[in-house]
C-alpha positions as CSV (number, residue, x, y, z in Angstrom):
1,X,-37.1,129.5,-21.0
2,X,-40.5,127.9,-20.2
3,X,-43.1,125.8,-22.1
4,X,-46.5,126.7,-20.7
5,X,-45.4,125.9,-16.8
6,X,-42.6,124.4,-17.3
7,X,-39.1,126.2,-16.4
8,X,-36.1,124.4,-18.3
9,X,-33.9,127.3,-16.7
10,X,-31.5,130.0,-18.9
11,X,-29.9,128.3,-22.3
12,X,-31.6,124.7,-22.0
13,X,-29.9,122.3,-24.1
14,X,-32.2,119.2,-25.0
15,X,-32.1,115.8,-26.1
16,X,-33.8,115.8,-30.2
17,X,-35.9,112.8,-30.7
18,X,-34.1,109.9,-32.8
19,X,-36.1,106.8,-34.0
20,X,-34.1,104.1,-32.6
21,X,-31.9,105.9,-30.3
22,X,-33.7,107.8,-27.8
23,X,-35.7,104.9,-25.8
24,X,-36.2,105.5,-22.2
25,X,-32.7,103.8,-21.0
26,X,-31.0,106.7,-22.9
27,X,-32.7,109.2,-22.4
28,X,-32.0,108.8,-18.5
29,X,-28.5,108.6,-19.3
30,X,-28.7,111.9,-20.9
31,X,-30.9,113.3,-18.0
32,X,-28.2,112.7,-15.4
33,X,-25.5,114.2,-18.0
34,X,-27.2,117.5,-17.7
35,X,-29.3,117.2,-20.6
36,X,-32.1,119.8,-19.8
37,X,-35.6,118.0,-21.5
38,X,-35.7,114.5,-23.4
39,X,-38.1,113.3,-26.3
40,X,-39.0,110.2,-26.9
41,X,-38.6,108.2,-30.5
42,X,-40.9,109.5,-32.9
43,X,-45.0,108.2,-32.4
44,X,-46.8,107.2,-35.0
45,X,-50.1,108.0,-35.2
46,X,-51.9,105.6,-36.9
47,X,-49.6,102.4,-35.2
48,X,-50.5,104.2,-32.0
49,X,-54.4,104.1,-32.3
50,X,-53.9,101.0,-33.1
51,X,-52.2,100.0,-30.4
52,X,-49.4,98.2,-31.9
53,X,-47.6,97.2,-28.8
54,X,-43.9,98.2,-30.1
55,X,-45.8,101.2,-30.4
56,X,-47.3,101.9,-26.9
57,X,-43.8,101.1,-25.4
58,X,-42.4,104.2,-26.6
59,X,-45.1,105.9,-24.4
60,X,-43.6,104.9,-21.0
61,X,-41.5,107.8,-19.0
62,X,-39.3,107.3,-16.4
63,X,-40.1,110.1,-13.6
64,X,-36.1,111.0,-13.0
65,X,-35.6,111.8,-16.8
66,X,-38.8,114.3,-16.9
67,X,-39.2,116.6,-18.4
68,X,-40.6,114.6,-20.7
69,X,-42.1,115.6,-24.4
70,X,-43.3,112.7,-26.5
71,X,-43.5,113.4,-30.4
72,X,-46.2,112.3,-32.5
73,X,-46.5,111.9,-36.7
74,X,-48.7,111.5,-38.9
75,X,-50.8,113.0,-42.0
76,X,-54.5,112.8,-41.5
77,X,-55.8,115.4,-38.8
78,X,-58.5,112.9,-37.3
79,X,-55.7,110.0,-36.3
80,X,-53.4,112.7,-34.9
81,X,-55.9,113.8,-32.7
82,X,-56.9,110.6,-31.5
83,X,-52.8,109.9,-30.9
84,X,-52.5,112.9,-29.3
85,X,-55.2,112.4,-26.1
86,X,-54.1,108.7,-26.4
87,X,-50.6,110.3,-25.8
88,X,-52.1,113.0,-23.2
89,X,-53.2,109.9,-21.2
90,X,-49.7,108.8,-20.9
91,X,-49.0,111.5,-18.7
92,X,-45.9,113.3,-21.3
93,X,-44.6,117.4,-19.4
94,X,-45.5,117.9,-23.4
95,X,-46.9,116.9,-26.9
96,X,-44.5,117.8,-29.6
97,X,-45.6,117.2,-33.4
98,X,-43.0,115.9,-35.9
99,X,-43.0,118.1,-38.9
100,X,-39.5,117.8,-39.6
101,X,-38.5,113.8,-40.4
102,X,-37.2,113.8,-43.8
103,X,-36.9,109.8,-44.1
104,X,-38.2,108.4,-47.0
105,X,-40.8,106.4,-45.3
106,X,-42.6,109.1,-43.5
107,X,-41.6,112.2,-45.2
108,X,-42.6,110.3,-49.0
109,X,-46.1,109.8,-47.1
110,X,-46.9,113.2,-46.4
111,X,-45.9,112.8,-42.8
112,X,-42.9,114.5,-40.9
113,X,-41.1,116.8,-43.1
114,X,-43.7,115.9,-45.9
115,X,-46.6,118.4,-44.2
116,X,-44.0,121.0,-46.1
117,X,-45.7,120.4,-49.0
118,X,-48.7,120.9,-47.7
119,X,-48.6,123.8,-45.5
120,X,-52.7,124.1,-45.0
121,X,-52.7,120.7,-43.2
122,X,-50.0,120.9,-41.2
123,X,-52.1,123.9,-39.9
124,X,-55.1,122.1,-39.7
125,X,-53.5,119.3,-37.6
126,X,-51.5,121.4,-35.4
127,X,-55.0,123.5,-34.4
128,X,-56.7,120.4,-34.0
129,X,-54.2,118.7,-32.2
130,X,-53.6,122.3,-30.2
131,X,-57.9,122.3,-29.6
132,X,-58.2,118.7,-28.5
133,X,-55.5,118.3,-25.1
134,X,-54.4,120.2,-22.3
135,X,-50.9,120.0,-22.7
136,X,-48.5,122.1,-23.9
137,X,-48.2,121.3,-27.3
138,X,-44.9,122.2,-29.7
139,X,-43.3,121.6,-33.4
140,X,-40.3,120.4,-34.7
141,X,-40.1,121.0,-38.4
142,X,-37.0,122.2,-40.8
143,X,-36.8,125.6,-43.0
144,X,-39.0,124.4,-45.9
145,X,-38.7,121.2,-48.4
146,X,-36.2,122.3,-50.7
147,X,-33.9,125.3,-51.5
148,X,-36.3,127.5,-53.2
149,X,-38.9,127.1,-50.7
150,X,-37.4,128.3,-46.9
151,X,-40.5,129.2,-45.6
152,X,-39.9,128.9,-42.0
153,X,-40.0,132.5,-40.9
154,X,-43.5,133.0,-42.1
155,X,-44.6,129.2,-40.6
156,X,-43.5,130.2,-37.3
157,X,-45.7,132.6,-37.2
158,X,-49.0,131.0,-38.4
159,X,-48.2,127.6,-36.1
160,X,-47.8,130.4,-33.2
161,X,-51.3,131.1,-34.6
162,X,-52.4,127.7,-34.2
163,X,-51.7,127.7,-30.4
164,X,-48.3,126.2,-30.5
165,X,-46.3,126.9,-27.0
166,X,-42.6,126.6,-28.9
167,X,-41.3,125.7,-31.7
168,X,-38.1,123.6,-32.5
169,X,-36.4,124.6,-36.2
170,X,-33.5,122.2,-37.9
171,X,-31.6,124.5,-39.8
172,X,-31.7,122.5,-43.2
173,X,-34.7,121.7,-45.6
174,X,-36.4,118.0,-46.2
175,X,-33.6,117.7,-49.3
176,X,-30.8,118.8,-47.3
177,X,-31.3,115.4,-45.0
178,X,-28.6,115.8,-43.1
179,X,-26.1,116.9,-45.5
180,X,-24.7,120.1,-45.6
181,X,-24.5,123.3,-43.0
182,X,-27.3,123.8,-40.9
183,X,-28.7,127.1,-41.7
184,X,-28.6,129.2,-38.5
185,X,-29.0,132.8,-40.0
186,X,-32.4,131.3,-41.3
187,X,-33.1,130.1,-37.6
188,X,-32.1,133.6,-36.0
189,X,-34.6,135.2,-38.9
190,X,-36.9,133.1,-37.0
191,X,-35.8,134.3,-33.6
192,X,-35.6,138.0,-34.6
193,X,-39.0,138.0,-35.7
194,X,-41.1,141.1,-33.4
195,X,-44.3,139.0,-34.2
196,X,-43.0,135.8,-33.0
197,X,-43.7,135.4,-29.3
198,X,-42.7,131.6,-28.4
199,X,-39.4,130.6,-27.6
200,X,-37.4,129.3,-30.8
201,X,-35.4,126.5,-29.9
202,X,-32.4,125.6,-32.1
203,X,-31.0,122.4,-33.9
204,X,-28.7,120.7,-36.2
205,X,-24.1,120.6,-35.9
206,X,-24.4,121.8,-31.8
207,X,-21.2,119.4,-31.4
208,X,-19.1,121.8,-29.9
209,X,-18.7,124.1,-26.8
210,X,-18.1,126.8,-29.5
211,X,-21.0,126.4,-31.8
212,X,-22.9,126.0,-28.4
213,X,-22.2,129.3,-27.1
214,X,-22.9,130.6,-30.5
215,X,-26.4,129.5,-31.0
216,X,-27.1,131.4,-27.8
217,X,-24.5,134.4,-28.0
218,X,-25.1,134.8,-31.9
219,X,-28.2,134.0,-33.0
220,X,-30.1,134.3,-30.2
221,X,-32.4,131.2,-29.9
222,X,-34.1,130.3,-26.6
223,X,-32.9,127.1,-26.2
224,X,-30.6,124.0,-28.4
225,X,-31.7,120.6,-29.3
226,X,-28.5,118.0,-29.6
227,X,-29.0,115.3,-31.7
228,X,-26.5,113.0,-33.2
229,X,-23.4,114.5,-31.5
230,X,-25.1,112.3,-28.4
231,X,-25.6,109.1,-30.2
232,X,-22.3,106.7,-28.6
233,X,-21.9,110.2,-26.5
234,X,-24.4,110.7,-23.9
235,X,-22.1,112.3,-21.6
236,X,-21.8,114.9,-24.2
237,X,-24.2,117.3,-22.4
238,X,-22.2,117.8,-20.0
239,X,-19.1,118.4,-21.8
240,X,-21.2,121.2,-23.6
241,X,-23.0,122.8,-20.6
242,X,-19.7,122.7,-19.0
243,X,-18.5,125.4,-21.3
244,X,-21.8,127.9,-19.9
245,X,-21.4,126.7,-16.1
246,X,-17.9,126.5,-14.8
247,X,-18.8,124.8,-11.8
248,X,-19.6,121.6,-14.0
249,X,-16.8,119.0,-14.8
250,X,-16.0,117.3,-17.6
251,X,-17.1,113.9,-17.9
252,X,-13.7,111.5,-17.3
253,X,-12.5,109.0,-20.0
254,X,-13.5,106.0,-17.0
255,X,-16.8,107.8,-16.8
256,X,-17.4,107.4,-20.4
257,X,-16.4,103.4,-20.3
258,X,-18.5,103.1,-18.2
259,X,-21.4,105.2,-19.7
260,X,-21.0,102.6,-23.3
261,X,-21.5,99.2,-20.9
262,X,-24.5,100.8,-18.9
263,X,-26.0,101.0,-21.9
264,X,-24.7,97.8,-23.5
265,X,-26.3,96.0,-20.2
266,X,-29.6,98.5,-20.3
267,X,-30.3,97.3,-23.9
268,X,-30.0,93.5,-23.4
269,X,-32.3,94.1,-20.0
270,X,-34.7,96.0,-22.0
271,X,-35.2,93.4,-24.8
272,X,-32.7,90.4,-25.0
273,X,-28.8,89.6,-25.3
274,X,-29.0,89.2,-29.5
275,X,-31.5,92.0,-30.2
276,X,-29.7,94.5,-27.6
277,X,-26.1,94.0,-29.3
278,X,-27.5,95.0,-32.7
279,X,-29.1,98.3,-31.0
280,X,-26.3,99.0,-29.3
281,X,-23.5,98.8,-32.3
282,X,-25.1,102.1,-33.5
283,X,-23.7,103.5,-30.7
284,X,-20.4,102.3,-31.2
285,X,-20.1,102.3,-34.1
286,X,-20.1,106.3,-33.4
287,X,-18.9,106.6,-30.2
288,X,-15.9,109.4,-30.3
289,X,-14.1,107.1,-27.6
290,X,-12.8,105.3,-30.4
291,X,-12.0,108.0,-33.0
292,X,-8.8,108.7,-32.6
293,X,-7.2,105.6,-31.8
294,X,-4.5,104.7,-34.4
295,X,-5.1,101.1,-36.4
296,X,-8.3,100.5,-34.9
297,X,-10.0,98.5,-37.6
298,X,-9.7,95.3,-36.4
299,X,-10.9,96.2,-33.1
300,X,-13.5,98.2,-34.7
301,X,-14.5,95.4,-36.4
302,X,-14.4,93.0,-33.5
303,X,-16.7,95.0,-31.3
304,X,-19.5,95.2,-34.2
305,X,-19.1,91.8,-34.9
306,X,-19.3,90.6,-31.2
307,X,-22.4,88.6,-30.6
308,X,-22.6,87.7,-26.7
309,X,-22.6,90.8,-24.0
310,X,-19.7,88.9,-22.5
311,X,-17.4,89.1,-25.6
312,X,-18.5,92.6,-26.2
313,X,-17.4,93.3,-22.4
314,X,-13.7,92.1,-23.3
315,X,-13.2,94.2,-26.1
316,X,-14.1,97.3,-24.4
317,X,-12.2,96.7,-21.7
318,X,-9.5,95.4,-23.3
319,X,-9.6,99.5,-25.2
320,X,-10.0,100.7,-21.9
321,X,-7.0,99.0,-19.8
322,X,-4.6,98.6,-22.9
323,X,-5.2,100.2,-26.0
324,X,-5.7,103.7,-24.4
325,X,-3.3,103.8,-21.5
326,X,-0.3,102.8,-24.5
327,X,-1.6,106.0,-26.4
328,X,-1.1,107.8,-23.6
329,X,2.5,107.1,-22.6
């Protein structure tokens, strides 16, 4: 599959953009778990031309986790423009445009998954954001606001008009959220489509080797974007490509430890011990290391509670050394 010059190989799999989760410290993680392209936290457009500093930060790339696509939002066509050679300046492998967020906050503005409601702009941006840089520039978007309104087959086709180089479909509408089946007949539609010449790439449940192999085998879609199945589970790349490539290993149980406190000790580096616990707990708080243990509450509870990186340390390997082993006699 390629994006303009750039070759992600046969069956990519890709890290989705997620507002406070994918920062650069995790998406490297994910790079060196196999995870094929990255995407930054969503970019606003107007904080960006504004140059509101926790803005620009989301901007920076770290070479070893390219390539790199950074997404932008917004809702007027002038400000996404100017966000997008802003962005072009920082040197992104691509520009992707968020017409898929279905939070109140952007969607409710017209932004994200709220261009669904207003299908002429969303055109009118992407041209003018396609016009105005030399990058390869791609879409993320879902199948259409609501149920009565799955209009994605025919938007594929007039954002391939616009100049678009892939496009990324979630397989649920803006009211959907995140409830519910993603819709992957309505994303192989997409696929099947003779006039549709960019690759399709595929997202929403890939948590599975199975499903996995069935978004490719199945429905047919160039390439899959993994989303929350990596949040507390970077390694799960790997345990997911290992099921196309043999020759790859599945990530051990000490691998995985260790994963959760490089990025416990990456997130207090990147900002400071108090604010980097309360990123992290989102992490563990959904980690599948701790899923099955039986009675776990009160450890659960611990390790959300803790509030130094030292006490956070001892739970985990406290888990590690004697929870686990016990469940495994």
């Amino acid at each position: 599959m390629k994006i303009g010059n750039i070759d992600l190989g046969e069956r990519p799999v890709m890290l989705a953009p997620m507002e406070d989760v994918t920062d650069e410290s995790f998406r490297l993680i994910c790079k060196e778990f196999g995870a094929d392209m990255t995407y930054t936290e969503f970019v606003s457009a107007d904080a960006l031309i504004r140059n509101i500093a926790a803005t620009t930060r989301k901007l920076n790339i770290n070479p070893a986790e390219r390539p790199t696509a950074i997404q932008i939002y917004g809702r007027e066509v002038e400000p996404m423009v100017e966000a997008a050679r802003i962005v072009e300046a920082a040197n992104p492998d691509i520009i992707d445009i968020n017409f898929g967020c279905p939070v109140k906050k952007v969607a409710g503005k017209g932004a994200g998954a709220g261009m669904l409601r207003d299908i002429p702009k969303m055109l009118q941006i992407t041209r003018a954001v396609v016009d105005a840089v030399k990058l390869p520039v791609t879409v993320k978007t879902r199948l259409g606001w609501d149920h009565n309104s799955k209009i994605i087959v025919e938007l594929a086709e007039q954002l391939q008009d616009c100049g678009i180089q892939a496009l990324t479909v979630h397989g649920r509408t803006r009211s959907q959220m995140y409830t519910g089946d993603a819709d992957w007949e309505m994303i192989a539609k997409v696929k099947s489509n003779p006039r549709l010449a960019i690759p399709v790439i595929g997202n929403g449940d890939i948590t599975t080797p199975e499903r996995l192999r069935e978004a490719f085998d199945r429905y047919g879609v160039d390439g899959v974007m993994v989303g929350r199945a990596s949040i507390g589970a970077p390694w799960v790349f790997r345990e997911l490509k290992a099921a196309l490539d043999p020759s790859l290993t599945q990530p051990t149980v000490s691998e995985k430890f260790d994963c959760l406190r490089r990025q416990i000790r990456e997130s207090i580096n990147r900002i400071d011990e108090y604010r980097g616990i309360l990123h992290i707990r989102r992490h563990l708080a959904a980690s599948p290391l701790f899923k099955s243990i039986p009675n776990f509450r009160p450890t659960r509870i611990a390790m959300l509670q803790a509030a130094t990186y030292n006490e956070l340390l001892d739970i985990i390997a406290d888990v590690e050394n004697n929870i686990l082993p016990r469940l495994c006699v």
